[in-house]
C-alpha distance (Angstrom), angle and dihedral (degrees) to the residues before:
residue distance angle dihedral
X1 . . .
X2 3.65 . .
X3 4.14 148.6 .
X4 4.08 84.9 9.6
X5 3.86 133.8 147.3
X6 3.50 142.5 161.1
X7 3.87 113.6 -126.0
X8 3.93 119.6 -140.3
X9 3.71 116.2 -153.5
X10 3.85 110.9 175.0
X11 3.47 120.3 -151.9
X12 3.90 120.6 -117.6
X13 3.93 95.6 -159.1
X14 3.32 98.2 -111.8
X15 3.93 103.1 74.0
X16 3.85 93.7 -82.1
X17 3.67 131.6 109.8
X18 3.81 135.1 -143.5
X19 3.86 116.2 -119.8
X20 3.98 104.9 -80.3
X21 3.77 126.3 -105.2
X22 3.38 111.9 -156.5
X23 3.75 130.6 -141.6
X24 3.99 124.7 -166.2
X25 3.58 122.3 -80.3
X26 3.75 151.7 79.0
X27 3.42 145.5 -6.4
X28 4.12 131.1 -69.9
X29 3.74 122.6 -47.6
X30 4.21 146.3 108.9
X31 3.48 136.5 -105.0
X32 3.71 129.3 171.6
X33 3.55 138.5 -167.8
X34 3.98 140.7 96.8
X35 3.21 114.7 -59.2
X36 3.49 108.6 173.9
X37 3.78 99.1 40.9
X38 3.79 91.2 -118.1
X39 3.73 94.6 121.4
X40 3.86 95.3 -101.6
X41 3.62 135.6 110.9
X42 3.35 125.4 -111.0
X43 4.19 143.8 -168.9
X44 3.85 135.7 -124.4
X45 3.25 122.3 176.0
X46 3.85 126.2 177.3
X47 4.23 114.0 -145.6
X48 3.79 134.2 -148.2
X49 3.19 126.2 -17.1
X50 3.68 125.9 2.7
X51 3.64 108.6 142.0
X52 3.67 88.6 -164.4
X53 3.71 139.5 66.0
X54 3.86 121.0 -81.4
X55 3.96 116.2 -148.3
X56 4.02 108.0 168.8
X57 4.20 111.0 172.1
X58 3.38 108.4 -152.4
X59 3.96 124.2 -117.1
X60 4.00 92.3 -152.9
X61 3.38 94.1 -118.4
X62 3.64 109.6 83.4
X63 3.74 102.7 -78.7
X64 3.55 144.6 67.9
X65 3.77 147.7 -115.4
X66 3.79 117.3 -112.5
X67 3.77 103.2 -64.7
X68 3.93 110.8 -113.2
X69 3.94 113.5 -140.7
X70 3.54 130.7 -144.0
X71 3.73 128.6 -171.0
X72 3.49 126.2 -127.0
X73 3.94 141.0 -174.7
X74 3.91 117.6 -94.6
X75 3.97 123.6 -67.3
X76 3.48 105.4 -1.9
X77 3.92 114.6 -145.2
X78 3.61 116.8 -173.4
X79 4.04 133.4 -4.4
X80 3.61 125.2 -151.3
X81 4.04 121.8 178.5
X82 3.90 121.0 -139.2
X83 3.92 126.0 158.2
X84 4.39 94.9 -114.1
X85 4.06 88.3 171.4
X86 3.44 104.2 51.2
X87 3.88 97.9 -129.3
X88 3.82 98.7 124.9
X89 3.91 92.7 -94.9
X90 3.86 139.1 108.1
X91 4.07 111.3 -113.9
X92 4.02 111.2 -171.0
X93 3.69 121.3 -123.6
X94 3.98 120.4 -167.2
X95 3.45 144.9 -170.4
X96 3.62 112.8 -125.6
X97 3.73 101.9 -159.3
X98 3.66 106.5 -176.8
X99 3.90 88.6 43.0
X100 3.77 102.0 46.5
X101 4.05 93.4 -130.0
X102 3.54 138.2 106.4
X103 4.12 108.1 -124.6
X104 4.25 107.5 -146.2
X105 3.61 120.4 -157.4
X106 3.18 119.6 -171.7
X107 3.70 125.6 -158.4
X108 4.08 120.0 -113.8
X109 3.82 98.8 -177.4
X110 3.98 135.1 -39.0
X111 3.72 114.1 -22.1
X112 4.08 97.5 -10.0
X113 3.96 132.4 93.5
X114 3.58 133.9 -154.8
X115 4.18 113.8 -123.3
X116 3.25 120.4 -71.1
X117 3.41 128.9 -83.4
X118 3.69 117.4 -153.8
X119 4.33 131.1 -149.3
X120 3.57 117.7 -171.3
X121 3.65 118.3 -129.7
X122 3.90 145.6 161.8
X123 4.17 115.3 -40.5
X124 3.98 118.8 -78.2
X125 4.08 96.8 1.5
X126 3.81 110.6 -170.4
X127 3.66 110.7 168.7
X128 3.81 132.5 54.2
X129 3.81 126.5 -168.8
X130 3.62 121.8 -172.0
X131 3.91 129.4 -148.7
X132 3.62 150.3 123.8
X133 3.92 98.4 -86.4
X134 3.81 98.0 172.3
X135 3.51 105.7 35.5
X136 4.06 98.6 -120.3
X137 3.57 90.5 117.3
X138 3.76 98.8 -111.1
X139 4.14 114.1 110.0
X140 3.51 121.0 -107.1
X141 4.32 140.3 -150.3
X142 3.79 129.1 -113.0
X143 3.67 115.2 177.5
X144 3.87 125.5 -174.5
X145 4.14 100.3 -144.0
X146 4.11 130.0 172.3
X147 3.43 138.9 68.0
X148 4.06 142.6 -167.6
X149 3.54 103.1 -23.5
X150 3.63 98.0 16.8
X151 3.64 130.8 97.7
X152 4.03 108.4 -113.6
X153 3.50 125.6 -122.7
X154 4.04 155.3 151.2
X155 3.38 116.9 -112.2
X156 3.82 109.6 -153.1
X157 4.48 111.2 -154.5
X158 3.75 105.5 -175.2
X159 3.68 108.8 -149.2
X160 4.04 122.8 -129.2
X161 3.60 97.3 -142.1
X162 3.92 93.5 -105.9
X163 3.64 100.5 78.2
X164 4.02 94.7 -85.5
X165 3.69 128.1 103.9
X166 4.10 146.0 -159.1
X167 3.35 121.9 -97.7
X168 4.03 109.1 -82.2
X169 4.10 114.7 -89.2
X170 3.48 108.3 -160.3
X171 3.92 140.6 -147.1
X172 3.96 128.4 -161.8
X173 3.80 125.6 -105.8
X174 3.49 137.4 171.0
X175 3.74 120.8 -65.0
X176 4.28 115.8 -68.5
X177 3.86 100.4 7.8
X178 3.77 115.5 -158.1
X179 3.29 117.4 170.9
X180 3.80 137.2 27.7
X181 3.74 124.8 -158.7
X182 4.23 128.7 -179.3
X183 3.68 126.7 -148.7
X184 4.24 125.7 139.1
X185 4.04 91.0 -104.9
X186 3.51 92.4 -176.8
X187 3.70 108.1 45.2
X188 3.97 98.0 -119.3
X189 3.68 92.2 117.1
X190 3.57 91.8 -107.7
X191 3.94 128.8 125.9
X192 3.83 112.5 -110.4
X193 4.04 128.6 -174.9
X194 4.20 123.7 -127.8
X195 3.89 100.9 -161.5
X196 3.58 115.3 -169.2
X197 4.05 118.0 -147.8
X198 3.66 142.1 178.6
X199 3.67 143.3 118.8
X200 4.01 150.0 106.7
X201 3.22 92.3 60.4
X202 4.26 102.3 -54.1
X203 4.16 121.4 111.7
X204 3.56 115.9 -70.5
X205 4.01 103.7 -124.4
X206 3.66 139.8 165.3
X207 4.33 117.5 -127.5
X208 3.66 118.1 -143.8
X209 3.95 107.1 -147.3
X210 3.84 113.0 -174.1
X211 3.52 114.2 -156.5
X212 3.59 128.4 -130.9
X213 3.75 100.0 -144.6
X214 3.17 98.8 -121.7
X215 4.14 99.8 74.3
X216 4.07 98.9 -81.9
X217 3.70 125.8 98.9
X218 3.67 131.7 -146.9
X219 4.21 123.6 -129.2
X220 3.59 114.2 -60.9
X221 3.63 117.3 -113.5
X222 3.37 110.6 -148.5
X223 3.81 131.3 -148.5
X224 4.02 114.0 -159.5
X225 3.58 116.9 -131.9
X226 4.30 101.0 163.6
X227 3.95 125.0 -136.8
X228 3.54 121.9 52.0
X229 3.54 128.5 -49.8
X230 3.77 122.7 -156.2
X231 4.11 104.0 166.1
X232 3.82 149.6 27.2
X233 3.31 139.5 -174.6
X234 4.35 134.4 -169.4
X235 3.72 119.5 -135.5
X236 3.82 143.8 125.6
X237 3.63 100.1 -99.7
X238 4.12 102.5 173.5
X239 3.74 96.6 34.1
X240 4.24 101.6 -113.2
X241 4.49 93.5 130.4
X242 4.46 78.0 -100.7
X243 3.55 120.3 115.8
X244 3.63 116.5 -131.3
X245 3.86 131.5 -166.7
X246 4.13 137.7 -115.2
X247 3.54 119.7 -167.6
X248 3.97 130.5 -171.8
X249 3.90 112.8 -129.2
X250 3.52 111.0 -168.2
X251 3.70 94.5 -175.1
X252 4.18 93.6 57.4
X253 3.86 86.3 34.0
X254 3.75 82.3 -131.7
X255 3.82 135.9 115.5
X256 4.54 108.9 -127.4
X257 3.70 116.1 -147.9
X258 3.61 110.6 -153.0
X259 4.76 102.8 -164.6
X260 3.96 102.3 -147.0
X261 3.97 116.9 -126.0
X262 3.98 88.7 -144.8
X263 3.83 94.9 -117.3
X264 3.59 95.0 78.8
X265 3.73 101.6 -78.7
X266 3.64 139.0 108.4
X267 4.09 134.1 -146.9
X268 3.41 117.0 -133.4
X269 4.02 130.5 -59.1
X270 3.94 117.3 -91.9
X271 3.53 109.0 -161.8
X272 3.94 122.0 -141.6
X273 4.19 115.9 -169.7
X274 4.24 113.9 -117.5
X275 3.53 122.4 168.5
X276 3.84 130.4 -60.3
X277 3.86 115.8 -53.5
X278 4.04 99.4 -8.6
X279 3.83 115.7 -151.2
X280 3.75 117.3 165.5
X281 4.41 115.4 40.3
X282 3.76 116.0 -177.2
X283 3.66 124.5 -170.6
X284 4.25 114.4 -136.4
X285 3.65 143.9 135.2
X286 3.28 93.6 -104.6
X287 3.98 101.8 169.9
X288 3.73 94.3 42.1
X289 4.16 96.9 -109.1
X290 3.73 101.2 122.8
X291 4.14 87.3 -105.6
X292 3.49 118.2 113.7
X293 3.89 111.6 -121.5
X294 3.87 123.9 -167.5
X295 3.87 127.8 -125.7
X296 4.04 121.9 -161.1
X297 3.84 131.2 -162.7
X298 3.91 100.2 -146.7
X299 3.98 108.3 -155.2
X300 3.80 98.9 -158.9
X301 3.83 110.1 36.4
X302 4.33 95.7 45.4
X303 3.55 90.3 -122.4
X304 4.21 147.8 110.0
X305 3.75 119.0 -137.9
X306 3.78 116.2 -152.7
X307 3.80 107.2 -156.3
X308 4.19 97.5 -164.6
X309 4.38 102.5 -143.2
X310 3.60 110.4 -124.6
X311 3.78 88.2 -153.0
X312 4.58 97.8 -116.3
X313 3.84 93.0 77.3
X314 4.03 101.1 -77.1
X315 3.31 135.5 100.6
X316 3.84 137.0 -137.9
X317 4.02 122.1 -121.5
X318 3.77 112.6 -54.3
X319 4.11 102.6 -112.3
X320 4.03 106.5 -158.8
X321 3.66 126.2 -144.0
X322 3.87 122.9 -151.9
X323 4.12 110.8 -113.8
X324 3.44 129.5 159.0
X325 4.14 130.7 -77.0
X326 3.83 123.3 -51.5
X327 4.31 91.4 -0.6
X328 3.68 96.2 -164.4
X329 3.82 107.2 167.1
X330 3.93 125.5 33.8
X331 4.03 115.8 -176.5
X332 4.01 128.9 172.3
X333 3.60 132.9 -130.0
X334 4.11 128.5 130.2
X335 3.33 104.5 -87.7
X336 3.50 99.7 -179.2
X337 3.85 104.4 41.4
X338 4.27 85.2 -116.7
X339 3.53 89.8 131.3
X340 3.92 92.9 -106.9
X341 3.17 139.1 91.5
X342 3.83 136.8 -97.2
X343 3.48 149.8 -170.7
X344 3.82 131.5 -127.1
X345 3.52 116.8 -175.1
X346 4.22 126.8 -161.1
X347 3.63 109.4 -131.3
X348 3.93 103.2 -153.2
X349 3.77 97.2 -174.2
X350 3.60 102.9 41.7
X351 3.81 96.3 38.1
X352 3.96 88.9 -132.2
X353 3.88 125.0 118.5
X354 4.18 109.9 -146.5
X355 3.70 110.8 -157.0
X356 4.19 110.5 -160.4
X357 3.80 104.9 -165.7
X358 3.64 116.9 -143.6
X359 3.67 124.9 -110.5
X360 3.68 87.3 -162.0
X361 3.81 97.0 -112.4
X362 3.47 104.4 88.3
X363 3.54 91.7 -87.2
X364 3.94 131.0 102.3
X365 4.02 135.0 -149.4
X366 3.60 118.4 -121.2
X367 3.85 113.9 -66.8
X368 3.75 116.4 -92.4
X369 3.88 99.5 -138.9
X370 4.02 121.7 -146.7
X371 4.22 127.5 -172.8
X372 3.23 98.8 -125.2
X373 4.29 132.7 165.5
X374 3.53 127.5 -64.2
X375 3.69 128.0 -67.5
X376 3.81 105.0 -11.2
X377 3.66 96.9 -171.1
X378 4.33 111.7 167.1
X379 3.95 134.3 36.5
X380 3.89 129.0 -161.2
X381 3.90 126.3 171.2
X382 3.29 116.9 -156.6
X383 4.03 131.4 150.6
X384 3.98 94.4 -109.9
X385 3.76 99.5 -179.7
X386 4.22 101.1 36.4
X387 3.53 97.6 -112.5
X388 4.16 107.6 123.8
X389 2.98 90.9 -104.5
X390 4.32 136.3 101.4
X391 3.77 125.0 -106.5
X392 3.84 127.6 -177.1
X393 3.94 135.6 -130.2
X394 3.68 112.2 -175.6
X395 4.28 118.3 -172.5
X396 3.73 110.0 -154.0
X397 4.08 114.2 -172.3
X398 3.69 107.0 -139.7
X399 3.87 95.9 53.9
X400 3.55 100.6 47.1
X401 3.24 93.5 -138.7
X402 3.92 139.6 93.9
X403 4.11 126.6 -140.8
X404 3.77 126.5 -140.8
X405 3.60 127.6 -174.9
X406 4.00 136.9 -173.9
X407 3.41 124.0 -127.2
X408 3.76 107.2 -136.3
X409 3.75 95.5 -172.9
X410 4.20 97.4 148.4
């Protein structure tokens, strides 16, 4: 390792941060939590270039026990947390995209993970989706892999229960998948996959994969939406017990909603403007109504547009919020312990992370903007250590590595 530190930005209690002080380590990513014990959140962030895995527990007092480092594959691309063991804690899973393998953590106790374990998949994977694919109660793997001048696919890893998995079977999609979403689309009671596509010049499109039950898919069909897709995400959007679709378009600088029929198809896309170039949508109730409302990270214009649900399918007015440069990935968690929730977005160009805190109403105060590592690419919240309350993972790409912290919030 070399050049690396771990950035400590406590919390004021109010949604602001002190100036960091940094302490030697790893390359770029987030963690949040209290780590004094005073009630308050605060930041780590690791900085260039790791290539491991950074797990600091917190001593509540402003600084940290030795950081324990964990080696991954090369240029991780997206995180996702899932408990593959069955002992009551999240492991990490994630998608080495320069390596073509999946890198498993598993968890060994509050805040710290066993090596990693690595499963060979389809070239440059960059979206996980977790579920029980087979129905024997253990969780399961799909992967979105391929690129330009590769045929697409989902690569499905059945898990054994105890935090190992098959090798990968995969099924054909559309050409440069990147993103995978689950959701039973045709009311069987069955988990099916949404895989977004599109790239290098061919239609952007989403592939319907109904599942079988018992860990096999059938053919995709495949609805063509045009541009370039980057995102997806699953969620009843007009209220009818069906899940329905979003996807980011980069090329229409919109986000399409796609309402599922319940039998496994979808009507047609209506298209709602966000900012310039969106990457990351998330689906939340953002203003506290019981609707689901959509959040975008929009790469080219340094902004997130909140699209508030109006709870039939449509969507209100995107309303953008100035981040930092290239803001790739948004997720949502309370930050602040006010009860509501908001947004933190991962600025990949800028190296910065801009957390907008909620005010509960669907809107956001301005974005409270930290210099962070390089690249931070990938969120996923997850409660690491059992405790109630939320903990962070962040993957950044240059640093091969991927940074958890503990909240320690009493």
């Amino acid at each position: 390792m070399s050049g690396g530190a771990v950035a400590i930005l406590l919390g004021n209690g109010n949604g602001t941060f002190q100036a960091p002080a940094k302490y030697g380590s790893g390359g770029p990513a987030l963690g949040a939590g209290d780590l004094r014990g005073h009630g308050t959140l605060d930041l780590a962030v690791t900085v260039h270039r790791a290539e491991a895995v950074a797990v600091l527990a917190g001593k509540s007092n402003g600084t940290f026990q030795h950081a324990s480092n964990y080696s991954t594959d090369t240029a991780p691309f997206f995180v996702t947390a899932a408990d593959f063991n069955g002992d009551g804690l999240p492991d990490l899973a994630v998608a080495n995209n320069s390596s073509s393998s999946v890198s498993v953590l598993l968890s060994q106790g509050p805040g710290r993970f066993k090596a990693a374990v690595d499963y060979t998949v389809g070239v440059d994977p960059n979206s996980i989706a977790v579920g029980d694919f087979n129905g024997d109660g253990r969780l399961d793997m799909a992967v979105t892999t391929g690129c330009c001048g590769s045929p697409g696919a989902v690569d499905i890893l059945l898990g054994r229960g105890d935090g190992t998995f098959a090798p990968p079977v995969n099924y054909a999609v559309g050409v440069g998948p990147s993103s995978v979403g689950i959701g039973d689309f045709n009311g069987d009671g069955k988990l099916d996959l949404a895989i977004a596509t599109g790239c290098c010049g061919s239609p952007a499109t989403v592939s319907i994969l109904l599942g079988k039950g018992d860990g096999t898919f059938e053919a995709g069909v495949t609805y063509i939406l045009g541009g370039f897709t980057w995102s997806l995400a699953v969620s009843d959007f007009n209220g009818d017990g069906k899940p329905d679709i979003a996807v980011s378009n980069s090329s229409s600088n919109s986000v399409l909603v796609l309402l599922g029929n319940g039998d496994g198809t979808f009507g047609p896309a209506a298209s709602y403007g966000a900012g310039a170039d969106p990457q990351t949508v998330v689906a939340a109730d953002l203003n506290g109504d019981g609707k689901p409302d959509l959040a975008v990270a929009d790469w080219s214009s340094l902004t997130v547009s909140v699209l508030l649900g109006n709870g039939d399918g449509t969507f209100q007015a995107a309303v953008s919020y100035p981040v930092g440069s290239s803001a790739i990935f948004v997720a949502v968690a309370d930050f602040n312990g006010g009860g509501k929730p908001d947004l933190v977005v991962a600025n990949y160009g800028s190296n910065t992370l801009s957390v907008l805190l909620g005010k509960g109403d669907g809107t956001f105060q301005p974005a409270l903007t930290f210099i962070v590592g390089k690249t931070p690419i990938s969120l996923a919240i997850a409660d690491f250590n059992a405790d109630g309350k939320p903990d962070v993972a962040v993957a950044e790409q240059l640093s091969n590595s991927v940074s958890v912290l503990i909240n320690t919030t009493p």
